[in-house]
N, C-alpha and C positions, 0 to 999 in steps of 0.2 A: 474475481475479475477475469473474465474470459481474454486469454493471453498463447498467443503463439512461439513458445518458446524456442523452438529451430529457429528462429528470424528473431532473435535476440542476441546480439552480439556476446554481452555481457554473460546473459546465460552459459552461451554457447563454452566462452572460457573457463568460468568455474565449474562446470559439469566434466572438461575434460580434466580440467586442475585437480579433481577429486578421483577420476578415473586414472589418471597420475600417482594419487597417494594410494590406493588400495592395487596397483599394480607392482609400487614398491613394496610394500606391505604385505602382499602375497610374493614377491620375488619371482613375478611371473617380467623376466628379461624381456620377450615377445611383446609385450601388449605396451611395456612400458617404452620399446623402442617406437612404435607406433605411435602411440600419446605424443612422445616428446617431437616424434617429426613431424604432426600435424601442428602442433603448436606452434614450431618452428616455422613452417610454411607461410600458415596464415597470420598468424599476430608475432610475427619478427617487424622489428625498425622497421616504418614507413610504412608498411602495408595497409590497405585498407581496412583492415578489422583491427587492425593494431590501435591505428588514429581515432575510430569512432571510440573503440576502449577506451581512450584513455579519457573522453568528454564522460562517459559513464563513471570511471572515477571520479573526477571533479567533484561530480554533484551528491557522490553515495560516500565518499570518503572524509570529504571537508568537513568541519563541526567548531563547535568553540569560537564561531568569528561575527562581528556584529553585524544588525540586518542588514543594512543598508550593502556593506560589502558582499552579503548573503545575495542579495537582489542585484548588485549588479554582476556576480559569478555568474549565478544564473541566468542573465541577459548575454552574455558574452558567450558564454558554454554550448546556449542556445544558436546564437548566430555564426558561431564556429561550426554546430551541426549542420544548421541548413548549407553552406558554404560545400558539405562533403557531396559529391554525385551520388545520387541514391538506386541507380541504375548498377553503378561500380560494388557498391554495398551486397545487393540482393544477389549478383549475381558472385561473389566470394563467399556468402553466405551458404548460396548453392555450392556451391565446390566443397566447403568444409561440412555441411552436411552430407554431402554424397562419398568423402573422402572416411567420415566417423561411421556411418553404415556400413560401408564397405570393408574397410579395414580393422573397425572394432566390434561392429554390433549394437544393435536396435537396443539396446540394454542399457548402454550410457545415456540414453534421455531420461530413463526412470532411474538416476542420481539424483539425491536428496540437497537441495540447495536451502540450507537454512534463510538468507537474504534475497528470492525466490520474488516474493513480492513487491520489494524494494526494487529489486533490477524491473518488475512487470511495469511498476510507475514511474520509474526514468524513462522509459521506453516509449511510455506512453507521452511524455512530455516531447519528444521528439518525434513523435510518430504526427505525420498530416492528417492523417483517420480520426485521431481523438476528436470528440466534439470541445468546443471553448469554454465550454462548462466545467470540464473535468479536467479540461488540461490548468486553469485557473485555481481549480482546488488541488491538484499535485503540484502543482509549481508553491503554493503556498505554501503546502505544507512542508515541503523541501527546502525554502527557504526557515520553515521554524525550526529544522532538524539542527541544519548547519549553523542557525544562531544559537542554537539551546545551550544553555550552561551543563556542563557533563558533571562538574563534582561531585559525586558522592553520587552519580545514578548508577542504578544499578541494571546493567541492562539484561536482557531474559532471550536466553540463547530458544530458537524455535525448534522444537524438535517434531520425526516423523511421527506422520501417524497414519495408519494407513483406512481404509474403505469403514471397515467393518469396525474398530474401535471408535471414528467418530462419528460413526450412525449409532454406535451404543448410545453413547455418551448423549447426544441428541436426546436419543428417545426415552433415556433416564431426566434429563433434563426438563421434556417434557410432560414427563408423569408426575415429578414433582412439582412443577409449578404452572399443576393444571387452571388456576384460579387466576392464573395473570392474562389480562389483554395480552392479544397479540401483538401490539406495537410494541407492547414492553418485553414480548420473548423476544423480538429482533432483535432493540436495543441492547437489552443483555449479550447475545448471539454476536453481534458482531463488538460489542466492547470486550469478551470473552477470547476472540479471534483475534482482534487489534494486536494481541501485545509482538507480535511477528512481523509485523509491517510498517510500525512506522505510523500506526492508526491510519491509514490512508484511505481503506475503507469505512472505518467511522467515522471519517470527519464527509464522505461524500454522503454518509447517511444521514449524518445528523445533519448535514445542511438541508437534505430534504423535510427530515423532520423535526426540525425547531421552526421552517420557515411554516411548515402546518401548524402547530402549537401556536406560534403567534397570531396566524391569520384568526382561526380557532377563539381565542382567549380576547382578542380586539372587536369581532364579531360582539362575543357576550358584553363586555364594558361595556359597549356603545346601547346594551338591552336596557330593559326596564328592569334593573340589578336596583338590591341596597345598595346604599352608596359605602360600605363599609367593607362590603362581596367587591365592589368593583377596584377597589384601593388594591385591595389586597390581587386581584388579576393584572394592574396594571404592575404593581411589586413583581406578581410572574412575569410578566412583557419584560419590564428592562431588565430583568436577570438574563433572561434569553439571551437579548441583546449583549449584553455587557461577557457574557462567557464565549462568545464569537470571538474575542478579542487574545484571550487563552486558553492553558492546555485543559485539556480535561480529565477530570479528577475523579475519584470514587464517592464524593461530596456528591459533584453535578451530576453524576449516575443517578443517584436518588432522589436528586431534585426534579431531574430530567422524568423519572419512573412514576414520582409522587405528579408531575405537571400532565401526565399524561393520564394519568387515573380522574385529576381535577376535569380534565378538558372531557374525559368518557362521562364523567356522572353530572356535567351541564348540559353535554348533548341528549344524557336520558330524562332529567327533567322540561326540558323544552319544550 
């Protein structure tokens, strides 16, 4: 997701929070007096990055609560956002970015934010540029976050990686499973990705593509199919359907993988 991360509030705090622990941690007194007065500046009581912060909590911190309370946090969180001046925002933003170059170094952006994406699609939820599309599919999903049962998950800390191990990794990927459709290297590609975000990008993709697969799969029913071929396409249809409804699984990866290979080899015989 192409994401502006200086004009993220949320970013902006845990990049210096991190720039904070590896300043104690090196025992470097200088840099950590810096950190700590920027921080203080801008996200002390009241301040305007302070307030926006704390709506990005709300929505990345909450979990365990049922939906309906999930939907109306998120409604309130939201109109608590629009309520802030966005004039007042950009231009503290500015300040504390001209205040971390200045005084620390163009070095503190390339801080590794494990929750990176998560803060990108809060951001996105409050941002007026989002299209309705996508601000619909992060607000849902954020609502499934914060209802999800946590017992026993096991959640999977995202770690760096930099340019050149995941273009390896890519291009290993793609030597091996040189026989797969391409829709099904994306698929894969971004379920492989998902586990750091919150699937936020997989669920924007797969609503693009389950909503092809079905157009796809409904097209053939309605052909001059056996009627035995056609049972069984309509059995793919409301699976489709009925897995919109939940999480997805390494089940529905395959189902999703085998649905896609069906809908390739009826458009080859056509």
């Amino acid at each position: 997701m192409k994401h502006n991360k200086k004009r993220n509030t949320a970013f902006i705090y845990e990049t210096l929070s991190r720039e904070l622990t590896k300043a104690i941690v090196e025992k470097d007194a200088l840099k950590r007096q810096k950190v700590l007065s920027i921080l203080k500046e801008y996200f002390s009581h009241d301040k305007p990055l302070a307030i926006q912060l704390e709506l990005y909590s709300v929505l990345l911190e909450t979990s365990n609560i049922h939906q309906k309370v999930a939907e109306r946090l998120l409604h309130e969180t939201k109109a608590a956002h629009d309520h802030l001046d966005e004039s007042t925002i950009f231009d503290a933003q500015s300040q504390v970015i001209k205040a971390i170059n200045k005084g620390i170094g163009q070095d503190v952006w390339g801080n590794f934010v494990p929750n990176f994406k998560s803060l990108a699609s809060v951001d996105a939820i409050f941002s007026s540029r989002t299209s309705v599309k996508k601000r619909v599919l992060f607000e849902q999903a954020i609502v499934d976050r914060m209802s999800a049962k946590t017992e026993g998950r096991a959640d999977q800390d995202l770690k760096p990686l930099d340019n050149l191990t995941y273009n390896s990794f890519i291009q290993k990927f793609n030597e091996k499973y040189t026989d797969l459709l391409q829709e099904q290297k994306d698929l894969l590609n971004q379920y492989i990705t998902s586990f750091g975000d919150d699937g936020f990008e997989l669920r924007l993709y797969l609503n693009e593509e389950l909503s092809r697969l079905k157009r796809v799969l409904a097209e053939q029913a309605s052909a001059d199919l056996a009627p035995l071929l056609v049972t069984k396409i309509n059995d793919v249809v409301d699976y489709l359907e009925v897995f919109r409804r939940r999480d997805f699984t390494v089940g529905d990866l395959n189902k999703v993988l085998k649905t896609q290979e069906l809908v390739q080899e009826l458009a080859t015989n056509d």
